[in-house]
N, C-alpha and C positions, 0 to 999 in steps of 0.2 A: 835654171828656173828654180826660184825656190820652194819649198813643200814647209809649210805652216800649219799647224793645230791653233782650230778657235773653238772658245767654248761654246756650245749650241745653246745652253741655258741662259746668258748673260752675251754673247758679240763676241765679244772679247779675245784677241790674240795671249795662246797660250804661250808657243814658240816658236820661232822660225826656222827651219833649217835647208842648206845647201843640197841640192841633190846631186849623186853623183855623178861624175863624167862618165863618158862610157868608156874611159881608159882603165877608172878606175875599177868599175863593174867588170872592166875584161880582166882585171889582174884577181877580182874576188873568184871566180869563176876559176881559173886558173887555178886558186891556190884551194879551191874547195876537191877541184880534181887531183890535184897533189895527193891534198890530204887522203883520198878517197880510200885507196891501198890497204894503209896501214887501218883507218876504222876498217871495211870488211873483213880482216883478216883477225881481230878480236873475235874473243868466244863472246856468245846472249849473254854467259855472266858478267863476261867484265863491261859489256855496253850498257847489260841493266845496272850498273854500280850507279852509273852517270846517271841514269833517266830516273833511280832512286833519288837521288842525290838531289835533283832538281825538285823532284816532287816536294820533297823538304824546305826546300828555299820558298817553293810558290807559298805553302801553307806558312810559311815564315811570314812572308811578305804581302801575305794577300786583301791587308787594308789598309798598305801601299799601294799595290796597284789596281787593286780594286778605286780607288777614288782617280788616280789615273787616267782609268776608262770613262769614270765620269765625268770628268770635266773636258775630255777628246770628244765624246760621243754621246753621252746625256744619259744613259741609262744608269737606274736608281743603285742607288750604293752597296743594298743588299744581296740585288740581282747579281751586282760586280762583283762583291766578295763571294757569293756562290759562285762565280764562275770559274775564279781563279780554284779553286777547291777541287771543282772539276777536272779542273786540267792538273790537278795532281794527282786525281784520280786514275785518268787516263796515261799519265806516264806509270804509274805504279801496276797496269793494268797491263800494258805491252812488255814491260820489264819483267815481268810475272810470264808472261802466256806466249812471248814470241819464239822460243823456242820449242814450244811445243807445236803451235800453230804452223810452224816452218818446219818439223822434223822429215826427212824423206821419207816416201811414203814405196813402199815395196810393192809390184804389179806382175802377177803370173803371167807369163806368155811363154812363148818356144824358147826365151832367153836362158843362159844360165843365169841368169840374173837382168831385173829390170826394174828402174823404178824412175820418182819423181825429185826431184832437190828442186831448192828454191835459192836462186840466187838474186843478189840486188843490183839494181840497174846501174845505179854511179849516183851522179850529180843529179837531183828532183830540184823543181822550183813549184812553190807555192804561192798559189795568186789570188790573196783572200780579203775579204768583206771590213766595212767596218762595225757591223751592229754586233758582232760576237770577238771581238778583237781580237781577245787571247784564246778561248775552245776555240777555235776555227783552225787557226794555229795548232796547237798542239795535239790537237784530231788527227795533224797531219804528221807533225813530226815525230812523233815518239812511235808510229809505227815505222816512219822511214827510217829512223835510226837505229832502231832494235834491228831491223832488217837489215842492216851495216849500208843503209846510202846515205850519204851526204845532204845536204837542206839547204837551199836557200828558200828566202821569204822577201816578196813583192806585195805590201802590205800597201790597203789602201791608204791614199796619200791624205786624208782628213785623221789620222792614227798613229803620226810618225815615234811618237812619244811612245806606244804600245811594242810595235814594232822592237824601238832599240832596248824595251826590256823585255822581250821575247828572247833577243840574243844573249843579254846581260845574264838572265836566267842559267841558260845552259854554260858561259863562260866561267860565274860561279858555280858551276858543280865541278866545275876542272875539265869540260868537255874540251878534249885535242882540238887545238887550233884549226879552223874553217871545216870543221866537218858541220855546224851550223852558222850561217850569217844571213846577216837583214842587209838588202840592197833597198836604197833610200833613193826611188828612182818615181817616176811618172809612168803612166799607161806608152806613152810615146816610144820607151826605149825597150819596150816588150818584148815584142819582134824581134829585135838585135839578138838578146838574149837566149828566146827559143831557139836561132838560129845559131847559135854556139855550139859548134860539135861536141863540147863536153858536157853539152844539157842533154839528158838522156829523156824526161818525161817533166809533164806539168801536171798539177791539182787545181785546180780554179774551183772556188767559192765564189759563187755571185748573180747577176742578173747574166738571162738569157741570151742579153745581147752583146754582152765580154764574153759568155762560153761560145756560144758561134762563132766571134772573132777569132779567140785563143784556136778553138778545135780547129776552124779551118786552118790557122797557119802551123799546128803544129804537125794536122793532116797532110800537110805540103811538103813536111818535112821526115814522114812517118815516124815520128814520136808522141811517145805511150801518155795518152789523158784520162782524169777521171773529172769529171764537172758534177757539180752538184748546185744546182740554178734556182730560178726562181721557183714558186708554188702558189696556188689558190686555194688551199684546204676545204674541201667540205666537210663539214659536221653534222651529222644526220641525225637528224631528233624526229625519232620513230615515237609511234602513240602509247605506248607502254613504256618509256624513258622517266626515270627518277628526277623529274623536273629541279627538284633541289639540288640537286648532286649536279646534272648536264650543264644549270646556269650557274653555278660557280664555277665548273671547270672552263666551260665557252667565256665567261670574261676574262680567269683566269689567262688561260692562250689565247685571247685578241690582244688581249695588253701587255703582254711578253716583250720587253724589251721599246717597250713604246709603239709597241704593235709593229717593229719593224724585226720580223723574224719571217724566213722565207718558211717557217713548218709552223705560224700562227694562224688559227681559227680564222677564216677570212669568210667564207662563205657557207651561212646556216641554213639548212636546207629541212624545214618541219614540217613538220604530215600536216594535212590541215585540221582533225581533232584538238592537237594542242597548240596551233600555230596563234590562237590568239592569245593564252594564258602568258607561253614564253617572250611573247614579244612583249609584253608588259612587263613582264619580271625582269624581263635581260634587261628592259630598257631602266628599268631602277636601279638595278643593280651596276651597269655601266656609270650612272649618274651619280652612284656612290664616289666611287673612284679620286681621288683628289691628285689636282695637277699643280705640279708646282718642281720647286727646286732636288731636283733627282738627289741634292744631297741630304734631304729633310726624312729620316724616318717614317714619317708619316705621311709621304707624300707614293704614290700610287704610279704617277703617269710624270714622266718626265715630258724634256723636249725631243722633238725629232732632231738627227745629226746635224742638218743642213737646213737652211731657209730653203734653199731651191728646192729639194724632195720635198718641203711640205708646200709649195707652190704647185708642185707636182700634184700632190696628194690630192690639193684643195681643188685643185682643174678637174681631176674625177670625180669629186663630191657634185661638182656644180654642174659637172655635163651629167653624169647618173640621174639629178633629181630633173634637170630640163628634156630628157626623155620617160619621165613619170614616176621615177623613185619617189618614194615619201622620206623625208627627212622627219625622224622623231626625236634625235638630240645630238646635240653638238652642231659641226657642220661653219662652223662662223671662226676665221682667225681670232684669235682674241689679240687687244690692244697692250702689249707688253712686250720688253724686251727678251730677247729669244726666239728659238726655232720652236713654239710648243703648236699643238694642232691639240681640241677638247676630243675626248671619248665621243667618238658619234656612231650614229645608228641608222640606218637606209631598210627600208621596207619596200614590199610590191616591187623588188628587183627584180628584172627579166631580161633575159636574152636579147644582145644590143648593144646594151651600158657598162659603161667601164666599171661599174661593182661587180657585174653578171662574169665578162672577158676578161678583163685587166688583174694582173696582183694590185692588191692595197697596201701599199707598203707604209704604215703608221694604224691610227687608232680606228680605223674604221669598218665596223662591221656591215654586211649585207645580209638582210636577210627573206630567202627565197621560199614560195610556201610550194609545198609537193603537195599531189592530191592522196598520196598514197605510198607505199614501202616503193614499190615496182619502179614509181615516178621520183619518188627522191634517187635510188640510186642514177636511173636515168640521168638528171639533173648533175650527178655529183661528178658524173663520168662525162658531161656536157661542157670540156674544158681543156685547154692546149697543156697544162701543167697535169704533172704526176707526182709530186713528192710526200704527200702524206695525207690522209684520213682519218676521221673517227665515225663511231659509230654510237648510239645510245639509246638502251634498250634493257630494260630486267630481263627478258631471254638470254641470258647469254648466247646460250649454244645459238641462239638465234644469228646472233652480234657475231658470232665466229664466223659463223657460214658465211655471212656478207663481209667482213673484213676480207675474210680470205680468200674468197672465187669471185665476188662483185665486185669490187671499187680498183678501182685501174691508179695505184698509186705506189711507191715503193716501201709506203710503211702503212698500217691501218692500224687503231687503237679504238678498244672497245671502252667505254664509260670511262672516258680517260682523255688528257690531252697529250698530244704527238710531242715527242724530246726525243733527243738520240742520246742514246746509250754505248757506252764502251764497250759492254754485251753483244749488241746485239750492231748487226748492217743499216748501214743509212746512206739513204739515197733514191732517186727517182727514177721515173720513165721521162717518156713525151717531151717535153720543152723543158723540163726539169733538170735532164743532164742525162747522162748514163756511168754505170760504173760504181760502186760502190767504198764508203770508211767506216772505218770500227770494226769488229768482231774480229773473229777466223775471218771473213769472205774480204775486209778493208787490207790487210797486209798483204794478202794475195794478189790487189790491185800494183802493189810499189811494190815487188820481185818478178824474177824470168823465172818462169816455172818450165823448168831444163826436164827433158826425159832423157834417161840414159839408159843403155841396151849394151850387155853383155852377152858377146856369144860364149 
């Protein structure tokens, strides 16, 4: 069957391409294990030569593939070109830090000696998104490869274009033949794959209902997963909140990527002191926003990837306000060609509605009024997802306390919007996923952490 890139902005077939047999996919698989050997068996320096090397090509190349991404998937061109930067950042980051992150770690006991080494699993497959194309990607691989495993990539099938210069990427730096490759395959031959004795573990980026899939079958097969899923962010806009500051940051991350980011602001949750002022303000300020061609500088809010997610979208908009939501902007497809959905805004959200339950996955903010500190966090923790929070409030130390003991999420950020960082662990709880990428804590996810004991 074939796998095709259309652009979301304009219909339009970008390319089409052949998906692979699954003879083919058994010989990549095969030769990725081959390879595996001789990568592990290089020193951090000479694997960081390569992921340097790459980092160079990306900031080369990155308003190439930055427009790339925009015409696969529809986010704005600037977005795109920071993102590739990103991801040069993050090879430059594990190339730097993986052997230190990985060095054995020594442990007192009755041994004559005893400690921890970190060794890599073999062959990882990566089963990632298409609203972040390339970070989602290279989040994952530049720790597995510093770590000496092997990579493959199972990229969403609306991104095949992304995809084969993800590989292209790393074949220019001179990376050793199949220690990185893109299989150009459908959700269908998944399975097959997981089930390959030389697949040792899987990454999945994505909705809830491919990490339960993926987890249960790789559960079946006890190999090592780390998911990182969907989210409903709360944003807590306490009464002492730098109102100017909060509603630039909240439209800011609502509209990240066309609002389709699983750690975007989705659900504002205001004490009722200021719950009337900021809904006025968000609401102007969403209204500001200009939607149009993602390739237009001046343009704000693209299109969503697909008609069908904004059909999706649009079915939550219309059941939310037919159980009492107030619609105060947007909310209406507009009449033009492309996937676009306007900035819209939901009030008097409550427990019920797919604003309240459901992720929003595009331009659509909810917003919940709390009677009070006690009843926001209440609220924020009134929810199946865990992956990220903010908090906003001139107390700091206030905004600590509650990031850090209150909100049941795997990241919290105080007067600030939720991003992951190459720093710092990302990742959730609850329907979110489990398991953690990035920092020291992500590399520890893709190796066997070996104890050895010397008598």
């Amino acid at each position: 069957m074939p796998i095709e890139s259309l652009n979301p902005a304009t219909g339009q077939r970008i390319q089409q391409y052949e998906e692979m047999a699954p003879g083919e996919v058994d010989r990549i698989i095969g030769a990725a294990h081959a390879a595996f050997p001789a990568w592990r068996a290089k020193s951090f320096e000479e694997r960081g030569v390569y992921l340097k090397k790459t980092a160079e090509i990306l900031r080369q190349r990155k308003e190439e593939w930055g427009k790339l991404m925009v015409v696969e998937m529809g986010k704005t061109l600037a977005a795109a070109v920071a993102e590739v930067d990103k991801c040069a950042w993050v090879c430059d980051f594990y190339a730097e830090k993986a052997k230190e992150f990985l060095a054995p770690e020594l442990v007192e006991t009755d041994a004559s000696k005893s400690f921890i080494t970190y060794q890599p699993f073999g062959v990882m497959l990566a089963i990632m998104p298409w609203n972040f194309p390339f970070w989602q990607v290279y989040r994952f691989a530049a720790p597995a490869l510093m770590a000496g495993n092997c990579g493959l990539l199972k990229h969403a099938s609306n991104v095949p274009g992304c995809a084969l210069a993800i590989e292209e990427s790393f074949r220019e730096a001179g990376l050793p033949d199949n220690v990185f490759r893109t299989l150009l395959i459908g959700s269908k031959q998944v399975n097959a794959v997981l089930e390959h004795p030389h697949l040792k573990g899987v990454s999945l980026t994505g909705s809830t209902p491919a990490g339960q899939a993926v987890a249960a079958k790789a559960g079946s097969l006890l190999k090592k997963t780390v998911l990182e899923l969907g989210g409903s962010d709360p944003y807590l806009i306490l009464e002492d909140a730098d109102l100017d500051e909060a509603i630039k940051t909240c439209v800011t991350s609502r509209l990240i990527c066309n609002g389709q980011s699983c750690i975007a602001a989705k659900r504002f949750i205001v004490v009722e002191p200021v719950r009337e002022e900021f809904t006025r303000r968000f609401v102007e300020s969403m209204a500001k926003v200009k939607m149009g061609d993602p390739l237009d500088p001046a343009v704000g809010l693209g299109p969503l990837a697909r008609e069908d997610l904004r059909e999706d979208l649009h079915a939550q908009v219309v059941k939310s306000i037919e159980k009492g939501a107030k619609l105060l902007l947007g909310g209406a497809i507009p009449k033009q060609a492309g996937a676009y959905y306007p900035a819209t805004v939901l009030a008097n959200v409550t427990k019920g509605m797919p604003a309240y339950d459901e992720e929003l996955f595009g331009p659509v903010a909810a917003i919940i009024g709390a009677k009070d500190e006690a009843d926001a966090i209440r609220i924020a923790n009134d929810t199946i997802f865990g992956l990220g929070a903010a908090v906003f409030t001139r107390d700091v130390q206030r905004g600590e306390e509650i990031a850090a003991t209150q909100i049941e999420a795997g990241c919290c950020f105080v007067n600030a919007f939720v991003k992951s960082d190459p720093r710092l662990p990302f990742g959730g709880i609850k329907e979110s996923g489990y398991g953690r990428e990035l920092g020291y804590h992500g590399i520890h996810e893709l190796v066997n952490i070996k104890t050895v004991y010397v008598k």
